[in-house]
C-alpha positions as CSV (number, residue, x, y, z in Angstrom):
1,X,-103.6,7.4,46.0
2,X,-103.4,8.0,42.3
3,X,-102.3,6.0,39.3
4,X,-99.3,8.1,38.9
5,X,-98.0,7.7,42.4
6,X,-98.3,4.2,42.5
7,X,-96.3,3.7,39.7
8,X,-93.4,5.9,41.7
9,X,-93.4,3.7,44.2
10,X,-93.2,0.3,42.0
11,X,-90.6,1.7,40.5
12,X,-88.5,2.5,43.9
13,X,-89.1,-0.8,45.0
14,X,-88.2,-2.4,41.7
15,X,-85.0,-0.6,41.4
16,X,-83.6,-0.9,45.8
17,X,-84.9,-4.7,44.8
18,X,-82.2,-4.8,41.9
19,X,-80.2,-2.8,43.6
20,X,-80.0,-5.2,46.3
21,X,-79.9,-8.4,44.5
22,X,-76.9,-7.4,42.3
23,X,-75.1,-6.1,45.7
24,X,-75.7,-9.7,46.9
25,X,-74.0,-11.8,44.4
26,X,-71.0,-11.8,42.8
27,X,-68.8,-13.8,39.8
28,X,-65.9,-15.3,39.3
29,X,-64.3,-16.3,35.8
30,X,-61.2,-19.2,35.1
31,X,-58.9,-16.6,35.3
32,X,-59.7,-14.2,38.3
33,X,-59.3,-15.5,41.8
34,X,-61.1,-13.6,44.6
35,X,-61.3,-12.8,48.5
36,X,-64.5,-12.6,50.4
37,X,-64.2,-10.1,52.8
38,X,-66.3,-8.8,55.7
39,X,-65.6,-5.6,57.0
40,X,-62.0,-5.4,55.5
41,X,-61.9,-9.0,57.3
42,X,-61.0,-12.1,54.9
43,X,-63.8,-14.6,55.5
44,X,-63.3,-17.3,52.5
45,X,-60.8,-17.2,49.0
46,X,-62.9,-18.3,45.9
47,X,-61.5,-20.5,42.7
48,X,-57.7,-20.0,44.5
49,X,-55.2,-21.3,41.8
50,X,-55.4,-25.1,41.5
51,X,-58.9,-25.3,41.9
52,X,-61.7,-24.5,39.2
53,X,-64.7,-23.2,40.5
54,X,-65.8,-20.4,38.7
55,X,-69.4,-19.0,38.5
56,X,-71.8,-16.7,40.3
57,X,-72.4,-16.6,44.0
58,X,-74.0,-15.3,46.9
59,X,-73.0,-12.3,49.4
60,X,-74.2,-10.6,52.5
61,X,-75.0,-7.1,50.7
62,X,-73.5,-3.7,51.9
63,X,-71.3,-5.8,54.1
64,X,-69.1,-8.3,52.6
65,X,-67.1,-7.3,49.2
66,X,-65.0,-8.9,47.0
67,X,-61.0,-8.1,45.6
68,X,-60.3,-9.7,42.7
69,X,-56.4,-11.0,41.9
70,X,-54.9,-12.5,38.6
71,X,-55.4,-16.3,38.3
72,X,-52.8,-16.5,34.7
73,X,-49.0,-16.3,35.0
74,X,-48.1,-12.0,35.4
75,X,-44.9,-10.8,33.5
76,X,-43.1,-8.4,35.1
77,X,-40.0,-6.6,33.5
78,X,-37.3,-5.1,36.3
79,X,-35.6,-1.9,35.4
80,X,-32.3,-2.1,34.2
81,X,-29.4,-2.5,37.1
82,X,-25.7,-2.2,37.3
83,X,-24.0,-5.0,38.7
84,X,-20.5,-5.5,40.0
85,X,-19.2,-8.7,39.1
86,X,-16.5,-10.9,41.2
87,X,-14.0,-10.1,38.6
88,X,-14.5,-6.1,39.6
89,X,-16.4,-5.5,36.1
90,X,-19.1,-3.2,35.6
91,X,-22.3,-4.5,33.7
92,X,-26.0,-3.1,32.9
93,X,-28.5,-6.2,33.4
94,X,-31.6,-6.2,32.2
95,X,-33.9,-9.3,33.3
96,X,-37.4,-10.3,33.6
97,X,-39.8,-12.1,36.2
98,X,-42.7,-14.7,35.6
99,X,-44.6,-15.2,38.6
100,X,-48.3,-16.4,39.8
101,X,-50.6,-15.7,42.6
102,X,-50.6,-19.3,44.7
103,X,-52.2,-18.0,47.7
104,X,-54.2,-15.1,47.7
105,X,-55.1,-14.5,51.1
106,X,-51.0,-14.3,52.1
107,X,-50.8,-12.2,49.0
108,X,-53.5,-10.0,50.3
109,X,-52.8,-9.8,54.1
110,X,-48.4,-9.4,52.7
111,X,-48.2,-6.8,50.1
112,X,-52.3,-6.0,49.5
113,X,-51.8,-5.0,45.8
114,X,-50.3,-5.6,42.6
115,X,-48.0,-2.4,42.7
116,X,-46.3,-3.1,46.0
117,X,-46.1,-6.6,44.9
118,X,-43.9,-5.5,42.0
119,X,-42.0,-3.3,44.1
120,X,-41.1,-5.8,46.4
121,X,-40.6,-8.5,43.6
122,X,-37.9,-5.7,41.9
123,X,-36.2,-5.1,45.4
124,X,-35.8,-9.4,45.8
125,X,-34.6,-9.9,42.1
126,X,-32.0,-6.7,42.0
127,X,-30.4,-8.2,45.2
128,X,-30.7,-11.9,44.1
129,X,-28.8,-10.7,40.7
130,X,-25.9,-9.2,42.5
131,X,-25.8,-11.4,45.3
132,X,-25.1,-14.5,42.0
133,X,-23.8,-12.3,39.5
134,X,-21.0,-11.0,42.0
135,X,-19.5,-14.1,42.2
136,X,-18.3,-14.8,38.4
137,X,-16.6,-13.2,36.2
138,X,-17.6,-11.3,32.5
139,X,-16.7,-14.5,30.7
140,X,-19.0,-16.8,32.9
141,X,-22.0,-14.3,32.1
142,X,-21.3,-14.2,28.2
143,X,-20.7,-17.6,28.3
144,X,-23.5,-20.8,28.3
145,X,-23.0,-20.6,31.8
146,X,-25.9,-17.9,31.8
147,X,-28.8,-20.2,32.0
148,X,-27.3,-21.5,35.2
149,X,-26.7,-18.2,36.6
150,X,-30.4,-17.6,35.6
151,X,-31.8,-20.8,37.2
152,X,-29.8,-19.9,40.6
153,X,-31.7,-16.6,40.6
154,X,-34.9,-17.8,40.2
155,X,-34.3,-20.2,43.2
156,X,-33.3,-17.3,45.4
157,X,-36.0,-15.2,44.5
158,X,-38.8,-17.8,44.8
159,X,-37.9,-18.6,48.0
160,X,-37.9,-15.0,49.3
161,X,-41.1,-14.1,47.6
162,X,-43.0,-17.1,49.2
163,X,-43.8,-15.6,51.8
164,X,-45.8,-13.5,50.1
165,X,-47.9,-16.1,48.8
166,X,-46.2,-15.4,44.5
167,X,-44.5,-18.7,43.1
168,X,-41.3,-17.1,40.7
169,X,-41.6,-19.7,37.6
170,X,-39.0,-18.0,35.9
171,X,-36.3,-15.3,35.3
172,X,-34.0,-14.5,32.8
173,X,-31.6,-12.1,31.6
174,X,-32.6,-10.1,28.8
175,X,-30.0,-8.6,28.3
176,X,-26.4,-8.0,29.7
177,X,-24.3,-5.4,28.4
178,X,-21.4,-2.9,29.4
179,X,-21.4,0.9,30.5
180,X,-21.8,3.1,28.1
181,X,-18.0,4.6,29.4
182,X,-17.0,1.0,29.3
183,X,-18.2,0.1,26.0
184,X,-16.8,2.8,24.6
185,X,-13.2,1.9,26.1
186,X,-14.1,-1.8,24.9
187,X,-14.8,-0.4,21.3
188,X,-11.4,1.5,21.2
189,X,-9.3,-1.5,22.4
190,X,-11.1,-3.7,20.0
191,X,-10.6,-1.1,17.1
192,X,-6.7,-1.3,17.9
193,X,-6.6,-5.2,17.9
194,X,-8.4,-5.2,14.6
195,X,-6.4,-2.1,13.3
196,X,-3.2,-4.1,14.4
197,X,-4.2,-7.0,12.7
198,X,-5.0,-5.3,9.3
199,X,-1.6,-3.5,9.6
200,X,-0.2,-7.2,9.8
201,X,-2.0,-8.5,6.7
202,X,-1.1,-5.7,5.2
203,X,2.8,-6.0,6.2
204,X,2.2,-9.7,4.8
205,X,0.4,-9.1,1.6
206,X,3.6,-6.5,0.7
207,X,6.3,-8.8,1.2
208,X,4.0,-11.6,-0.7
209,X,3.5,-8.8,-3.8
210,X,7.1,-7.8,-3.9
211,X,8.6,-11.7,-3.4
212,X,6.0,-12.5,-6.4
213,X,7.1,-9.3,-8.5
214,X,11.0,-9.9,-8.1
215,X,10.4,-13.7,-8.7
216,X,8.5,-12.4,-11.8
217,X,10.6,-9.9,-12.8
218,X,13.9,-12.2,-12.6
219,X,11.9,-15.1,-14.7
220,X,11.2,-12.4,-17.4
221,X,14.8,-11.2,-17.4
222,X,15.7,-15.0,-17.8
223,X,13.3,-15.4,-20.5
224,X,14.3,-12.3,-22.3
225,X,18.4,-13.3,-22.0
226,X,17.0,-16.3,-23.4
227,X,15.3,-14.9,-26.1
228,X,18.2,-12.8,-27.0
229,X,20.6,-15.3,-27.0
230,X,18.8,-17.2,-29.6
231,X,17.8,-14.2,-31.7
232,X,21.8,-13.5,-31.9
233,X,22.3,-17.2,-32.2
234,X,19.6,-17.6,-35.4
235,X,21.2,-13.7,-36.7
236,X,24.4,-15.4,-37.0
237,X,24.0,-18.3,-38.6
238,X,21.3,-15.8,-41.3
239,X,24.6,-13.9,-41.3
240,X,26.8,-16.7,-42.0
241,X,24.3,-18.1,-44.7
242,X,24.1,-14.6,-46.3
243,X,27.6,-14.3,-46.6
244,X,28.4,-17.8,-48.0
245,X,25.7,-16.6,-50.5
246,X,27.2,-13.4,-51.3
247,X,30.9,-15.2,-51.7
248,X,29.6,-17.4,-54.0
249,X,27.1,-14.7,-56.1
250,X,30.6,-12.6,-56.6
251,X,32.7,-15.9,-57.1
252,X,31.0,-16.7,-59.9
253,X,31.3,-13.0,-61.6
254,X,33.5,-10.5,-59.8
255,X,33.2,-8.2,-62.6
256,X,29.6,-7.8,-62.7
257,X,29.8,-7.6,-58.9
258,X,32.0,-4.4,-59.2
259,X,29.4,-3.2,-62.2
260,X,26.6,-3.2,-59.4
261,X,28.6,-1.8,-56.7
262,X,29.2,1.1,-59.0
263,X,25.3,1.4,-59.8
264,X,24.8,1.1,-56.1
265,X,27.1,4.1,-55.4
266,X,25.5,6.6,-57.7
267,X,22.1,5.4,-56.7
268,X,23.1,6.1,-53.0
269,X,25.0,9.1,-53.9
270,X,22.4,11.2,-55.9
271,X,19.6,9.9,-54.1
272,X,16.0,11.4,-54.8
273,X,17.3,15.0,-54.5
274,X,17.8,18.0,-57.3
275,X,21.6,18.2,-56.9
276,X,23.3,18.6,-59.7
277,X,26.9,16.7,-60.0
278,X,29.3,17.4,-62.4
279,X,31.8,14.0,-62.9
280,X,35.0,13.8,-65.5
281,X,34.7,11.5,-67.9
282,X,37.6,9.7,-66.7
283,X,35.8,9.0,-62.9
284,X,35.3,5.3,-61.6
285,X,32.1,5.8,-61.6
286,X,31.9,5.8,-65.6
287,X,34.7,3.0,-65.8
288,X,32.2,0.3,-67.4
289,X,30.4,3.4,-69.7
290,X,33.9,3.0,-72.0
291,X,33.5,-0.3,-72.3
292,X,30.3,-0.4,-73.7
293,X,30.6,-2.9,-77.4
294,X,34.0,-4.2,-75.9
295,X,33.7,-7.9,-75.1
296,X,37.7,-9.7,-73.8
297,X,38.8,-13.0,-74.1
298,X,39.1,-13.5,-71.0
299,X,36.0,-12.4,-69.9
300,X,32.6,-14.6,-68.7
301,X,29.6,-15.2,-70.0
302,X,27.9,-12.8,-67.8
303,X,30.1,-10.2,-68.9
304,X,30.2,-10.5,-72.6
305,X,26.4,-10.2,-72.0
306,X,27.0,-6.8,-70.8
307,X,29.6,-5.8,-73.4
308,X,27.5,-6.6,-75.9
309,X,24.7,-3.6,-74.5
310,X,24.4,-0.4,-76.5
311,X,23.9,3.3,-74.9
312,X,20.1,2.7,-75.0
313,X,20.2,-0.1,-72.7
314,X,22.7,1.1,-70.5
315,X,20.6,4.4,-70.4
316,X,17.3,2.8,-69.5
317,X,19.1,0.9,-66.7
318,X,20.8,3.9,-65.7
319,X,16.9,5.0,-65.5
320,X,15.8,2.2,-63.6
321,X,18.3,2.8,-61.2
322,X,16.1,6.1,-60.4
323,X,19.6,8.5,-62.5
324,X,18.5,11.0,-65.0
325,X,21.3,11.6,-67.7
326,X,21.4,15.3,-66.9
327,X,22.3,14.5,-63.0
328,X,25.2,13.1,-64.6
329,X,25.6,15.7,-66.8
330,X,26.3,12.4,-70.1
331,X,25.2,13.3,-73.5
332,X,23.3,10.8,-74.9
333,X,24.1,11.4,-78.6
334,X,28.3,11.6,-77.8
335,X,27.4,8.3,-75.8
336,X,26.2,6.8,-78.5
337,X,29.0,7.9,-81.3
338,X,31.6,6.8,-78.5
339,X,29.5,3.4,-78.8
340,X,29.6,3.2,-82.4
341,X,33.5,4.4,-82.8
342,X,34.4,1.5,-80.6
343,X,32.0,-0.9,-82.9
344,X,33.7,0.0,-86.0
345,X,37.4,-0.5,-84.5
């Protein structure tokens, strides 16, 4: 036999030898749990759940196998259900299951594998809801109530799924909530309330704005009244001061009074304008230009002050007064001889 096929056969050997070695043992790890079986026949369950024996061990090869099932606690989320409550409402629940493998060889011989072990889990939590859930009311669910509710269904379903060998640690409700059909006739009622209510604030906050604005407007008509009265009040007692002034001013010189009055009238009567007025010499308005140089006995101080003014100064006041001599139509000069006439006699 040659070199060549010597090596050949070392090398079959070698590798049926591995071959058969690794078909002969088998490991377990602290979180996998397994079955020994024996022609599909459960002979022994290794490092079960409250034991710790992992490691490698040894099988019959070709013969016995192994099936391997989760040792850690397995989450498994239920589809959403409607429930009928005992108060004839409809609600959407949406709840959860945590649950562990205590006995593997029930678990195995029961429901075999992990996918008909939800199945069956869903089918015992759906009734277990409705079966608790139909006997309260909407309030009770949205109320604290729930985690009772939620420890009631975790008793019922543990006790169902025993038998096939899962302990149910817990289950709670996700979520609870209302048809979408119901919601939306929930969201319309609740939008009436609150449209309702905002019509009422709005009532109120009106008849608060128009009680404030007529309390308002009445305290500013008293104020005003007020104001008036004592603005007329403080105008007539200016009134009465000015005219106790004025009576005494013309007391004291009634004369010179009339002299300004006279001023005042041609002032006011030719104004800032270009009319022309033509007035006879014998006019009221020149009644004190005949007397200029004249000075009476019985006349007062003030007066003989203005007798004693020449056609000069009674021109420039005549000036001052805003008059030009030709608006008058006077001639200065014949003023002046009148002045001078009445001087000599």
């Amino acid at each position: 036999m040659s070199g060549r096929a010597k090596l050949v056969i070392v090398g079959i050997i070698f590798i049926v030898a591995l071959i058969v070695v690794l078909s002969s043992t088998y490991k377990t790890t602290e979180t996998e749990q397994a079955i020994l079986l024996q022609f599909g026949e459960p002979l022994e369950v290794v490092n079960q759940w409250g034991e710790d024996e992992p490691g490698l061990r040894v099988k019959t090869p070709f013969v016995q196998n192994i099936e391997y099932f989760e040792k850690r606690i397995v989450d498994y989320d239920a589809p959403p259900e409607e429930i009928i409550l005992g108060d004839k409402k409809r609600l959407v629940v949406d709840a959860f299951i945590r649950y562990r493998i205590t006995d593997p060889l029930k678990y195995f011989q029961t429901v075999g594998t992990e996918g008909i072990a939800r199945s069956r889990l869903g089918a015992i939590l759906n009734a277990a809801t409705r079966e608790v859930m139909g006997r309260v009311d909407l309030v009770t669910v949205l109320s604290g109530e729930r985690a009772s509710l939620m420890t009631q269904i975790r008793d019922q379903v543990n006790r169902q799924s025993a038998k096939f060998g899962m302990d149910v640690i817990d289950v709670r409700i996700r979520r609870a909530d209302l048809p979408d059909e119901n919601s939306q006739a929930v969201y319309a009622r609740m939008s009436a309330e609150r449209a309702q209510q905002a019509q009422e604030f709005r009532s109120t906050g009106e008849a608060e704005k128009k009680r404030i604005v007529s309390q308002a407007d009445r305290e500013a008509a008293i104020i005003l009244a007020e104001a008036n009265r004592n603005s007329e009040i403080i105008r007539g007692q200016g009134d009465a001061i000015a005219a106790r002034i004025f009576a005494q001013a013309v007391g004291r010189d009634p004369e010179f009074y009339a002299f300004y009055r006279s001023m005042q009238a041609l002032t006011e009567a030719l104004g800032e304008s270009d009319t022309t007025m033509v007035l006879s010499p014998d006019s009221e308005l020149f009644a004190y230009f005949g007397t200029v140089g004249e000075i009476g006995d019985n006349e007062s101080q003030d007066s003989q002050v203005l007798g004693g003014l020449d056609a000069d100064d009674i021109m420039r006041m005549i000036e001052e007064l805003g008059i030009t001599p030709t608006e008058l139509d006077l001639d200065v000069e014949e003023l002046k001889r009148d002045a001078s006439n009445n001087k000599l006699d």
